[in-house]
C-alpha positions in Angstrom: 0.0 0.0 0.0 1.2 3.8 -1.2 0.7 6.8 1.4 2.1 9.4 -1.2 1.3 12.1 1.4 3.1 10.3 4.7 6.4 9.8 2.1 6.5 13.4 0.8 6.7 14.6 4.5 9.2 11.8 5.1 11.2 13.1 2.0 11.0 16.4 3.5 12.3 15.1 6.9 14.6 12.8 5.3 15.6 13.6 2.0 16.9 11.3 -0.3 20.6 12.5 -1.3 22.9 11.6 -4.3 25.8 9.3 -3.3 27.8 11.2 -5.4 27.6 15.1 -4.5 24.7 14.6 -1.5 22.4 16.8 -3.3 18.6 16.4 -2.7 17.5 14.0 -5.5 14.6 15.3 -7.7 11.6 13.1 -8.4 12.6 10.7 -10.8 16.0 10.3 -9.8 17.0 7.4 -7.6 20.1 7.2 -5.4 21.9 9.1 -8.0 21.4 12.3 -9.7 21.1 12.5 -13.3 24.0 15.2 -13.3 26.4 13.0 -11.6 25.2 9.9 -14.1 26.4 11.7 -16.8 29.1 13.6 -15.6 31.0 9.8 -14.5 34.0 9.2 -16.0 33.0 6.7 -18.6 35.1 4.1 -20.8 35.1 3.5 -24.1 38.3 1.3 -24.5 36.1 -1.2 -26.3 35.9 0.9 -29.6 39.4 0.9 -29.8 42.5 -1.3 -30.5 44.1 0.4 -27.3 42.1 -1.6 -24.8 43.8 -1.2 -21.4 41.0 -3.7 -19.7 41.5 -6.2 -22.5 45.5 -5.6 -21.8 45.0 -7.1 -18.1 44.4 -10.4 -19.4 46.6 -11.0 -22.3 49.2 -13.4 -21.7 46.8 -14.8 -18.7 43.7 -16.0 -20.3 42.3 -15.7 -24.0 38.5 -13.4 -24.2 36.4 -12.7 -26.9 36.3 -9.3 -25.4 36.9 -7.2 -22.3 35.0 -3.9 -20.9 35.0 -1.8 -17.9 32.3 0.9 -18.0 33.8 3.6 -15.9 37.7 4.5 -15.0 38.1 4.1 -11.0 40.2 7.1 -8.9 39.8 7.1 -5.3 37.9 9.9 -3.3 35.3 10.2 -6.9 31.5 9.6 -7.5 32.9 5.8 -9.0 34.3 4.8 -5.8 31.2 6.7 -4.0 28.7 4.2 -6.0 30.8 0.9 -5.4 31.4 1.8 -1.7 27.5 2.1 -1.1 27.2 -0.8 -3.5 29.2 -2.8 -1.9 28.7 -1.7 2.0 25.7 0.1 2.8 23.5 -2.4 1.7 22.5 -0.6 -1.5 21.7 -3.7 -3.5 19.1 -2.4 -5.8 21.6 0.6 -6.5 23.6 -2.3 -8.1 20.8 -3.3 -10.2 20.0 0.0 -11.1 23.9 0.8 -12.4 23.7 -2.6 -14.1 20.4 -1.6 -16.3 21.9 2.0 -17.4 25.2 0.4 -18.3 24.0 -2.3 -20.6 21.8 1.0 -22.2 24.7 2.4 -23.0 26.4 -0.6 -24.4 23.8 -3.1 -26.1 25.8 -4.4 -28.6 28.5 -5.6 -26.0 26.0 -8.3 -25.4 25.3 -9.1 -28.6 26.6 -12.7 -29.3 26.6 -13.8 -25.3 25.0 -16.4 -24.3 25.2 -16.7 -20.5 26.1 -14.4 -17.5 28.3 -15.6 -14.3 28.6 -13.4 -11.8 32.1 -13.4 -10.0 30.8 -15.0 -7.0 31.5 -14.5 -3.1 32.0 -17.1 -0.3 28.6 -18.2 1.6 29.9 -16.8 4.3 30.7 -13.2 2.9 27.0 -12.7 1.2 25.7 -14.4 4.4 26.8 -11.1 5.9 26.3 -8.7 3.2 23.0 -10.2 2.3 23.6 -10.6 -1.4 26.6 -10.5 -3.7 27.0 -7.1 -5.2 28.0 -8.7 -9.1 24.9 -10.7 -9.3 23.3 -7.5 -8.8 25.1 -6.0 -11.2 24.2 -9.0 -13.7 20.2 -9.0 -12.7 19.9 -5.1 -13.8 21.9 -5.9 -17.0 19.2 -8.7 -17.3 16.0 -6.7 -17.3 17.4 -4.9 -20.5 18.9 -7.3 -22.2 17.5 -10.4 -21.0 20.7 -12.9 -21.0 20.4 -15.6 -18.5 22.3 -15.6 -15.0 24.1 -18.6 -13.7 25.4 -17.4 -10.6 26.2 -21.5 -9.2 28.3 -22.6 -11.9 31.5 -20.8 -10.0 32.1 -21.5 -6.8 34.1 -19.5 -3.7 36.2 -22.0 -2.0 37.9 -20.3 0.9 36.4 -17.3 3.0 39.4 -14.8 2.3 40.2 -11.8 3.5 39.2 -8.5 1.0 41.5 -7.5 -1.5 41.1 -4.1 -1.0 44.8 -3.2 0.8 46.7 -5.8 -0.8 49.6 -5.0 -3.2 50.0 -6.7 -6.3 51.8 -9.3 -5.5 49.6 -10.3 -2.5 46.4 -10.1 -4.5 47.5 -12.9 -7.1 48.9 -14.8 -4.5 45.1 -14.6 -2.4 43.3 -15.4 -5.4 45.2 -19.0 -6.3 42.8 -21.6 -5.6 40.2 -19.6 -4.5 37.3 -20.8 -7.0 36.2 -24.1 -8.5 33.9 -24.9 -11.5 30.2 -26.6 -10.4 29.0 -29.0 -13.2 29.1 -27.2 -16.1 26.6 -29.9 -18.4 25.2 -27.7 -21.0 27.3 -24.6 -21.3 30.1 -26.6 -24.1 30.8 -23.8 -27.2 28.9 -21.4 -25.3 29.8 -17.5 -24.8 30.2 -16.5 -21.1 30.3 -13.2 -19.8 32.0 -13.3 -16.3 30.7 -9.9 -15.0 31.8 -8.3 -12.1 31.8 -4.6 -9.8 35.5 -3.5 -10.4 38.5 -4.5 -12.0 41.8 -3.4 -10.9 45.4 -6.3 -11.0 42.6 -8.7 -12.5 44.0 -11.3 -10.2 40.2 -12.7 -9.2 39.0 -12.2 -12.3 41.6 -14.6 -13.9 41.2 -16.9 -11.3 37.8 -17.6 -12.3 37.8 -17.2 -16.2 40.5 -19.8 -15.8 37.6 -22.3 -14.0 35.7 -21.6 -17.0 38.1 -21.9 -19.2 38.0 -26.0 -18.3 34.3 -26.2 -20.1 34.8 -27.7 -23.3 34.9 -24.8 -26.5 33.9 -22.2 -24.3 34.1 -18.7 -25.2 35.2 -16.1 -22.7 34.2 -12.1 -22.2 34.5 -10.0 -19.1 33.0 -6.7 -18.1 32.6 -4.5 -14.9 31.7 -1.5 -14.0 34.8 0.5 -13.5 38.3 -0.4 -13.9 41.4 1.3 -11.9 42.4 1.5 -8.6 
């Protein structure tokens, strides 16, 4: 049930800001403002031979293609959206970042065929109450309408987060630290491995490797920012 009246007086005791510059959002807008949305620091590596994301995995593990929507600097609106993403419970605010990027790139989906979303240990979305990639993946899933698959990787160790590790430490953390579920059905298929940033590409390689054990796959990555 709606109470349109009781929420404008709660909007005017408790307005809804922008995660990015805290302004009062306008109707219409929804944890971002449209200023900040298009104002974000966007990629478009993808059109280009130059493709720094796509540079992260040569050498490692081979992909169709590779695509990070946004660039990543600390103390900007980027790491703003993935903070509240990722720890203030803003799950829908994933979705929501998933549906406008795949607007903006709808060809990058063209010739996929399933969606895996880098997954988290139990343990870890036990206490975050959901896994901020398969977010991701559902919003770019109401416009596009791929289908998620977000058992067929698995999280095999509870590890500790990546985010103030060096380098070195962050390959090291990621060996092991996913497995492939049966994978019956998904031979000669095109998998987009999606997930929220990408910066050494250390977990990402550790699970496009998993995949990379299903007979005549075909590999393609993409996040939402890249850098870091």
């Amino acid at each position: 049930m709606k109470f349109p009246i009781l929420n404008s007086l709660l909007d005017l005791v408790y307005p809804k800001l922008c995660v990015c510059c805290n302004r009062v959002l306008m109707e219409g807008e929804e944890n971002i403002c449209l200023t900040c949305l298009y104002t974000l620091p966007k990629s478009q590596t993808h059109n280009f031979s130059d493709n720094k994301v796509m540079d992260i995995f040569l050498g490692r593990v081979h992909l169709q293609k590779a695509f990070s929507w946004c660039h990543f600097e600390k103390e900007t609106s980027v790491q703003n959206i993935l903070h509240h993403i990722k720890y203030k419970g803003k799950y829908k605010f994933a979705r929501q970042m998933g549906e406008v990027m795949s607007q903006e790139i709808p060809d990058f989906f063209a010739d996929i065929d399933a969606i895996v979303p880098v997954p988290l240990h139990q343990k870890k979305q036990k206490i975050r109450g959901y896994n901020q990639s398969e977010e991701i993946a559902k919003g770019i899933q109401e416009v596009v309408g791929l289908p998620i698959f977000p058992e067929l990787l698995k999280r095999t160790r509870f590890n500790e987060t990546q985010t103030h590790k060096n380098k070195e430490e962050r390959w090291k953390n990621a060996e092991g630290l996913f497995s492939l579920a049966a994978n019956e059905g998904f031979e000669g298929k095109h998998i987009l491995l999606i997930d929220d940033v990408l910066t050494t590409g250390s977990t990402a390689i550790a699970c496009l490797k998993c995949l990379q054990q299903i007979p005549n796959v075909k590999l393609s990555f993409l996040s939402l920012a890249f850098g870091g």
